[in-house]
Backbone as a chain_set.jsonl record, in Angstrom:
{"seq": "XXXXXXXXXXXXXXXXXXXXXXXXXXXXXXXXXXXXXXXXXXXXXXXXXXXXXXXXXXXXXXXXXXXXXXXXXXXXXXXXXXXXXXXXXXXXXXXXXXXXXXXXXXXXXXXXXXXXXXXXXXXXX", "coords": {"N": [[-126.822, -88.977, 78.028], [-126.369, -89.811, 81.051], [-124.367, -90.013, 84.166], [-124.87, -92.307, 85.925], [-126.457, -93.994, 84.133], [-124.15, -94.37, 82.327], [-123.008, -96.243, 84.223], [-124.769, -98.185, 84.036], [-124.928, -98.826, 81.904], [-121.728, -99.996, 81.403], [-122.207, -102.11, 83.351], [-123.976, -103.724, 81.975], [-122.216, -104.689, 79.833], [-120.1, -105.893, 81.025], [-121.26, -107.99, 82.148], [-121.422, -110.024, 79.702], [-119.215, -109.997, 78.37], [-117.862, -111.674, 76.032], [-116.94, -111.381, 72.928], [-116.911, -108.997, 71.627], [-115.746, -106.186, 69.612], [-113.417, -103.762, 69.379], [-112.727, -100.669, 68.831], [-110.414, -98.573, 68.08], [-110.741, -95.223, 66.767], [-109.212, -94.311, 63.83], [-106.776, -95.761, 63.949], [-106.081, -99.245, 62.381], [-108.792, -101.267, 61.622], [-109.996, -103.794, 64.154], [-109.958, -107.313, 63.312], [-110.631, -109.594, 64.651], [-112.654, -110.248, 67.812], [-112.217, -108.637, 70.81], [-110.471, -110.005, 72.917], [-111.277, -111.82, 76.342], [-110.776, -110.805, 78.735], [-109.243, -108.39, 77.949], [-110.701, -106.887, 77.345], [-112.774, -106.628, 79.503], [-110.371, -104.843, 80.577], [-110.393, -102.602, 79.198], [-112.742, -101.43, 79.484], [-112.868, -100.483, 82.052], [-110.658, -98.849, 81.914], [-111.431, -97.4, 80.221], [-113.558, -96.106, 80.973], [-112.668, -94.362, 83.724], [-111.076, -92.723, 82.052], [-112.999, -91.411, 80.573], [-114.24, -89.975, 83.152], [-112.522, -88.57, 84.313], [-111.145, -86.56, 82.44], [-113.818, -85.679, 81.276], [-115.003, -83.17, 82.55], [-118.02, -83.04, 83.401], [-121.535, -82.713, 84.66], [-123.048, -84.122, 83.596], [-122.652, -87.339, 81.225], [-122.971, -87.707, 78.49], [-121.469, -88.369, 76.362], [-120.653, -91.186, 75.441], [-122.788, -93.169, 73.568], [-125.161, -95.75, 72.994], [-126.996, -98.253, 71.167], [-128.561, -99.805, 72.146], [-129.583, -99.48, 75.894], [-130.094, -101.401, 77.676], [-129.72, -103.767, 75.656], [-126.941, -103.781, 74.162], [-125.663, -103.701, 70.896], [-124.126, -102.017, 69.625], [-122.066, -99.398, 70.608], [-120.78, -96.091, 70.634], [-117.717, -94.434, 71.824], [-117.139, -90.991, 72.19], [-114.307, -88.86, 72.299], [-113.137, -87.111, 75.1], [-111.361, -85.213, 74.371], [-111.674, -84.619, 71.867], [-114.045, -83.327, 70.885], [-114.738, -81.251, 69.246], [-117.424, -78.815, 68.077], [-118.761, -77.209, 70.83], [-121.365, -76.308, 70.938], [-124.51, -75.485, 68.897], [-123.552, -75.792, 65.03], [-121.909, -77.787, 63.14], [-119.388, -78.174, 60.576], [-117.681, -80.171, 59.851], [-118.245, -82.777, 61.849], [-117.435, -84.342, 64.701], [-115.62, -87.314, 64.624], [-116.505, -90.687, 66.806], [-113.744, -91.381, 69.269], [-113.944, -94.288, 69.82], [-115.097, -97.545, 68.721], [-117.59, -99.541, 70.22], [-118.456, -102.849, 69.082], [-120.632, -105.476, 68.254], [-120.391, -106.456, 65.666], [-118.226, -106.928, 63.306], [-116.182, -104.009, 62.555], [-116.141, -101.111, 60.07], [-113.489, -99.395, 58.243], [-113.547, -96.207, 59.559], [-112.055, -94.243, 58.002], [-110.888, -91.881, 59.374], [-109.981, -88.936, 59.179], [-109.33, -87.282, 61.487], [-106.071, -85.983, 63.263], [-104.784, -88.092, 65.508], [-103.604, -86.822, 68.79], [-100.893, -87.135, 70.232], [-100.47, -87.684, 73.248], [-103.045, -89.118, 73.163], [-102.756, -91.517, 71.69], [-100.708, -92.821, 73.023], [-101.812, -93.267, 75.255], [-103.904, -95.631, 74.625], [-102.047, -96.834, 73.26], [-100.547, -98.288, 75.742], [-102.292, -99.037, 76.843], [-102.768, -101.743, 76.707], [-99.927, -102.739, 77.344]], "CA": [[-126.659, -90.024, 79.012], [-126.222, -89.526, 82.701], [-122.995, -91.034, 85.105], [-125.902, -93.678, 86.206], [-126.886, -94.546, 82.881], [-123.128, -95.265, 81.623], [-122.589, -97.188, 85.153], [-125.726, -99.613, 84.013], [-124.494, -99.93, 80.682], [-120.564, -100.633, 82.209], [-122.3, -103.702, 83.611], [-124.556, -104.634, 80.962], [-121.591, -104.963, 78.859], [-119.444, -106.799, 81.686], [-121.826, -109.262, 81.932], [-121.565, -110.305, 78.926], [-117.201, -109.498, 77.827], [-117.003, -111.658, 74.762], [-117.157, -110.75, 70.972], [-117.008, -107.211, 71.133], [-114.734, -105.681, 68.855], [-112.883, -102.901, 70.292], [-111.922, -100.057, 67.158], [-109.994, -97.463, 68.201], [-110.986, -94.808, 65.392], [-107.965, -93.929, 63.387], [-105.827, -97.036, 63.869], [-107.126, -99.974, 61.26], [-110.295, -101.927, 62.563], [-109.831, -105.359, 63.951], [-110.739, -108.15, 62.547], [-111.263, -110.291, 65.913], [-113.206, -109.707, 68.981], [-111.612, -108.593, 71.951], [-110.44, -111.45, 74.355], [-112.56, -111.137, 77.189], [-110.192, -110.206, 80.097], [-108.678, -107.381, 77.593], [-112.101, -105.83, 76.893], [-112.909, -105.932, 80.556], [-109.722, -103.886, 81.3], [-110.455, -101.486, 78.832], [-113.993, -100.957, 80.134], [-111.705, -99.924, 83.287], [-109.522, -97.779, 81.614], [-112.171, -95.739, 78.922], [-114.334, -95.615, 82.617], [-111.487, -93.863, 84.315], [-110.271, -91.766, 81.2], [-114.115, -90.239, 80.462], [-114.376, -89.442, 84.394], [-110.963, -87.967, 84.318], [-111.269, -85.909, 81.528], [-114.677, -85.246, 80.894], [-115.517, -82.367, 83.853], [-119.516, -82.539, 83.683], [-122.033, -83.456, 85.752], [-123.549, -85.684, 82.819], [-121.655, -87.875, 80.585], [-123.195, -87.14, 77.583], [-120.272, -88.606, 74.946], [-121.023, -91.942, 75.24], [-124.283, -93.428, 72.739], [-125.567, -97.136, 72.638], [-127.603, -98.523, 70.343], [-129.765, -100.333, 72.825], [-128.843, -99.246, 76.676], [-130.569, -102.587, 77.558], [-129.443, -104.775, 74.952], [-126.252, -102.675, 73.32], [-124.761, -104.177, 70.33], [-122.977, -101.131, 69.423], [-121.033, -98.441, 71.676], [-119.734, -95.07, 70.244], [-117.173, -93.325, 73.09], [-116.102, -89.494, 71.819], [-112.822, -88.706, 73.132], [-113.453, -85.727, 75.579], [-110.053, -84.287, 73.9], [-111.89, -84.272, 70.384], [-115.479, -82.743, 71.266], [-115.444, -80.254, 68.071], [-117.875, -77.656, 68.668], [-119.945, -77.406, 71.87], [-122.911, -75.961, 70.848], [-124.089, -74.972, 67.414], [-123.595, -76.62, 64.007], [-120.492, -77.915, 62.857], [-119.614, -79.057, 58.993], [-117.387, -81.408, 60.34], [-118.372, -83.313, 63.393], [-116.016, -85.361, 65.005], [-115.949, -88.859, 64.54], [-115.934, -91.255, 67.879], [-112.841, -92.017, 69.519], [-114.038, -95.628, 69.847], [-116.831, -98.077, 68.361], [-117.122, -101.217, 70.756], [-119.169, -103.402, 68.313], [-120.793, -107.086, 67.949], [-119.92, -107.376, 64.473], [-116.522, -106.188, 62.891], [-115.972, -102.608, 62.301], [-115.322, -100.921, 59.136], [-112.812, -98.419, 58.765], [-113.661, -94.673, 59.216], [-111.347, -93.469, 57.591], [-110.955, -90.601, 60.074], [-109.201, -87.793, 59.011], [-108.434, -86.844, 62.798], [-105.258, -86.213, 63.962], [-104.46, -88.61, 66.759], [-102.163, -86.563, 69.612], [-99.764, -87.861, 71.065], [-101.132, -88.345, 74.371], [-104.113, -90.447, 73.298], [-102.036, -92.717, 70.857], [-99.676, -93.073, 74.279], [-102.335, -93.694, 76.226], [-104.139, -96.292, 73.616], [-101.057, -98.152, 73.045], [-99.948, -98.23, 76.761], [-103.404, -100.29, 77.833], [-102.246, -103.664, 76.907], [-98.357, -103.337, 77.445]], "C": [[-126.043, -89.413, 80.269], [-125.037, -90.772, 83.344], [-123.69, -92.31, 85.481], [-126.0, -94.024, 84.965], [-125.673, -95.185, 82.277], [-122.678, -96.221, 82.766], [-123.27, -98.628, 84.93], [-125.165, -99.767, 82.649], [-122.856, -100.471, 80.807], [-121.414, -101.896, 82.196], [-123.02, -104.383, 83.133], [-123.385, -105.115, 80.01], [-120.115, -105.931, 79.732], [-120.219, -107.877, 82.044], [-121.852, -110.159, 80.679], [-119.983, -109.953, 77.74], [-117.442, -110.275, 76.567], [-117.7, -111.474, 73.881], [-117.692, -109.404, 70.701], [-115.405, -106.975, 70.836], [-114.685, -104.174, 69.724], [-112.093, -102.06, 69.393], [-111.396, -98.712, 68.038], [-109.729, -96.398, 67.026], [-109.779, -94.278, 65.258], [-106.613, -94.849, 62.99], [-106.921, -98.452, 62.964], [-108.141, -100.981, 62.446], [-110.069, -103.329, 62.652], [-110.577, -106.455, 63.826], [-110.815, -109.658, 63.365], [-111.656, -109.505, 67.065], [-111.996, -109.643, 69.729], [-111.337, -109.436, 73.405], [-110.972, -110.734, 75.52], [-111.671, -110.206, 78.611], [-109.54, -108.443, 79.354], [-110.301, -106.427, 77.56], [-113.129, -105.216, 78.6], [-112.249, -104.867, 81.147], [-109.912, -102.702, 81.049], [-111.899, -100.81, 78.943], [-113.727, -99.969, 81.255], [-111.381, -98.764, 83.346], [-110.788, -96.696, 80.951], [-113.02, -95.401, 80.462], [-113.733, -94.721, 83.222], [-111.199, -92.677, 83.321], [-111.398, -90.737, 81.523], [-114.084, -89.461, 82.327], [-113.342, -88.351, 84.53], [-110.81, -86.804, 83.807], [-112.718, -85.041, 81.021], [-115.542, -84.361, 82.373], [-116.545, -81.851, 83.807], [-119.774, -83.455, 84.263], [-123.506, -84.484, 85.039], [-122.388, -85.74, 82.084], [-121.587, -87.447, 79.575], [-122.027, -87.511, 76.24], [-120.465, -90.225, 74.834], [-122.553, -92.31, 74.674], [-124.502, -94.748, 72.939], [-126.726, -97.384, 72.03], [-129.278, -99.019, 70.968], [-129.359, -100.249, 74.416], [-129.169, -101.027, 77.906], [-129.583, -104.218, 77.208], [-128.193, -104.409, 73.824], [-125.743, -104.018, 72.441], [-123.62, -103.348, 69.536], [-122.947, -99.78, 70.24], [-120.293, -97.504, 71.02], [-119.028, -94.287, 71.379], [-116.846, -92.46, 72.19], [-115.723, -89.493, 72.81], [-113.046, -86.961, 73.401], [-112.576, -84.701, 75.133], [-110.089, -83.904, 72.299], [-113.447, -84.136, 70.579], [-115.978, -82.102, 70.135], [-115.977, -79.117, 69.207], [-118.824, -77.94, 69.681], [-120.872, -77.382, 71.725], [-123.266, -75.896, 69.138], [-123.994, -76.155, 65.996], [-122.45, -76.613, 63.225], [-120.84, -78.949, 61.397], [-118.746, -80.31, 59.041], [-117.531, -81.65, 61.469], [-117.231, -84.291, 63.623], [-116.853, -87.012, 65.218], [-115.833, -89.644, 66.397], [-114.638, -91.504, 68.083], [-113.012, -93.487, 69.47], [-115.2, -96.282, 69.887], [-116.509, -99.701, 69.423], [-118.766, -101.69, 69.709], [-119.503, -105.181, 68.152], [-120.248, -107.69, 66.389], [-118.537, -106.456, 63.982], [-117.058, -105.015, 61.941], [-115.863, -102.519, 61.023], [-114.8, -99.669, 59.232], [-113.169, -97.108, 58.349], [-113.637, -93.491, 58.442], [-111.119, -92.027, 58.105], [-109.783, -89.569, 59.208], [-108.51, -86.938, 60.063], [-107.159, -86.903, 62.651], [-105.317, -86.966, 65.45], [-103.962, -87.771, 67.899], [-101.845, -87.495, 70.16], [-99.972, -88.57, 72.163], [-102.345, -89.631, 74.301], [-103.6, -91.44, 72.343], [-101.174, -93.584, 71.999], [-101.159, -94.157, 75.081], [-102.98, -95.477, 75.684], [-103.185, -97.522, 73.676], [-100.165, -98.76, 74.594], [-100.906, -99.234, 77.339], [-103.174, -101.236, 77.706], [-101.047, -103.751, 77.201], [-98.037, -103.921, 78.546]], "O": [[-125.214, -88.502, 80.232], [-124.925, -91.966, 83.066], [-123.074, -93.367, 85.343], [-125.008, -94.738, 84.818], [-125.788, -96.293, 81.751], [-121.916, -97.105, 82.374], [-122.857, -99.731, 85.287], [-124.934, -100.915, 82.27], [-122.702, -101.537, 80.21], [-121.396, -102.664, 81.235], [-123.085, -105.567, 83.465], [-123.705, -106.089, 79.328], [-119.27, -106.528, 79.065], [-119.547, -108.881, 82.281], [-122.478, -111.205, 80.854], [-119.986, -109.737, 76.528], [-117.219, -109.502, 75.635], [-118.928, -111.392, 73.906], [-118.516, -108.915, 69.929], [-114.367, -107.317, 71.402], [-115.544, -103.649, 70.434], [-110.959, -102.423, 69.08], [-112.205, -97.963, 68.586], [-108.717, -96.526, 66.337], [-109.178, -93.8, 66.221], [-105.769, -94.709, 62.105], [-108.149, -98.532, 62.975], [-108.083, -101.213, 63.654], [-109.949, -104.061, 61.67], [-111.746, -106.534, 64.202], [-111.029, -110.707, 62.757], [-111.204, -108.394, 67.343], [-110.978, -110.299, 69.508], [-111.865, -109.424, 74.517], [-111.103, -109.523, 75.699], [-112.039, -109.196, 79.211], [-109.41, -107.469, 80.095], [-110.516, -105.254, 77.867], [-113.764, -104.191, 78.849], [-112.784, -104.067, 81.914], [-109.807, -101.773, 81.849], [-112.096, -99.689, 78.474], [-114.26, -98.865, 81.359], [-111.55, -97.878, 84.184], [-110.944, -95.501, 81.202], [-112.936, -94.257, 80.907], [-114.573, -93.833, 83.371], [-111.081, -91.578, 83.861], [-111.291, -89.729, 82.221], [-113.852, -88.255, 82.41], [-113.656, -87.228, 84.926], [-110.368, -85.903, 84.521], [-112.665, -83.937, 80.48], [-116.456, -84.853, 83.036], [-116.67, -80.642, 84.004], [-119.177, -84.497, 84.532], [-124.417, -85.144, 85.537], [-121.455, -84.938, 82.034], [-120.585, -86.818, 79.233], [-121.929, -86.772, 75.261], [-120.368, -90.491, 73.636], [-123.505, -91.798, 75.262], [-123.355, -95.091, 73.226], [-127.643, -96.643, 72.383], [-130.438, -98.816, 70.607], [-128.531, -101.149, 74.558], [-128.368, -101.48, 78.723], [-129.096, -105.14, 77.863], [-128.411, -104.716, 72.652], [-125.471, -105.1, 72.961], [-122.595, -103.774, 69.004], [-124.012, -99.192, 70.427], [-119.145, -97.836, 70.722], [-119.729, -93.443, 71.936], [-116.223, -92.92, 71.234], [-116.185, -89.838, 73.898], [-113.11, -86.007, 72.626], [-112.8, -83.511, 75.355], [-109.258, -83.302, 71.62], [-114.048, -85.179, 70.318], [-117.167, -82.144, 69.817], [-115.573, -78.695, 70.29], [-119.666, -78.822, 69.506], [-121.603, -78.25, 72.203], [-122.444, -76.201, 68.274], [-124.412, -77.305, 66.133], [-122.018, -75.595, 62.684], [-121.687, -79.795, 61.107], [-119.012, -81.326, 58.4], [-117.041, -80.891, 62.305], [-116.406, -84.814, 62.874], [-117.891, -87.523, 65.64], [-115.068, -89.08, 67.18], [-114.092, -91.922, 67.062], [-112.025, -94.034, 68.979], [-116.15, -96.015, 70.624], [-115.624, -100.554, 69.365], [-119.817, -101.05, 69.662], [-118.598, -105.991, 67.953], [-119.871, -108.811, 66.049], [-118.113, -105.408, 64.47], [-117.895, -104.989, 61.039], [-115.527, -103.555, 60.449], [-115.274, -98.826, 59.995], [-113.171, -96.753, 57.171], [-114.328, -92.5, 58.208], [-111.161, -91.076, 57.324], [-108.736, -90.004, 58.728], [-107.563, -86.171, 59.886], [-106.777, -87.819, 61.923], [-105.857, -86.423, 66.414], [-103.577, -88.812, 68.43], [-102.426, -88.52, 70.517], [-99.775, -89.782, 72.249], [-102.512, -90.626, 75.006], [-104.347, -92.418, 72.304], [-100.992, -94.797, 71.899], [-101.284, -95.362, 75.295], [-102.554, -96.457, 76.294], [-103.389, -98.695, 73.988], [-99.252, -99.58, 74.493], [-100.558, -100.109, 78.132], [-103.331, -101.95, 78.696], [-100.721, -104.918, 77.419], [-96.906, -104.384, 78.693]]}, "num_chains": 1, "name": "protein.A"}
């Protein structure tokens, strides 16, 4: 996916804010949608983080199911990539599933750091 391509799905998915679940992998999976003004902010914020963090000139870490009609959204966290190239026996799980129907849990085995648990728990305070 290309910086255009996650800008049209941004506003396919702001047109349309409620009943997306919002899983931040690692922390347990919730079991209501995301009120709509919170799910817009964090559209905001993961917009801002990937740009921030992710220093290419595609996006490439974001997936959707349908770019159209998405009912599910995997973000990888540019700070848990794994291996670049190549073939890895563990791949890394997404940082975050935005989803129409409720999540189930991962069970990641990641370590969190520090910084993205901070950051994470800092978007709604």
């Amino acid at each position: 996916m290309r910086w255009h391509h996650l800008d049209e799905l941004w506003q396919v998915l702001r047109q349309s804010p409620v009943g997306w679940f919002v899983y931040h992998v690692g922390d347990t999976p919730p079991d209501q949608p995301f009120p709509r003004d919170q799910f817009l902010h964090f559209l905001d914020q993961i917009d801002r983080l990937l740009r921030d963090e992710h220093q290419e000139d595609y996006c490439g870490i974001v997936y959707a199911d349908d770019l159209k009609s998405p009912t599910m959204v995997k973000i990888y966290d540019p700070n848990n990539l794994g291996v670049s190239c190549g073939y890895s026996e563990n791949p890394p799980l997404p940082g975050w599933v935005l989803s129409r129907t409720s999540p189930v849990d991962l069970e990641s085995g990641q370590v969190l750091t520090g910084n993205r648990k901070r950051w994470w728990n800092r978007l709604f305070s």
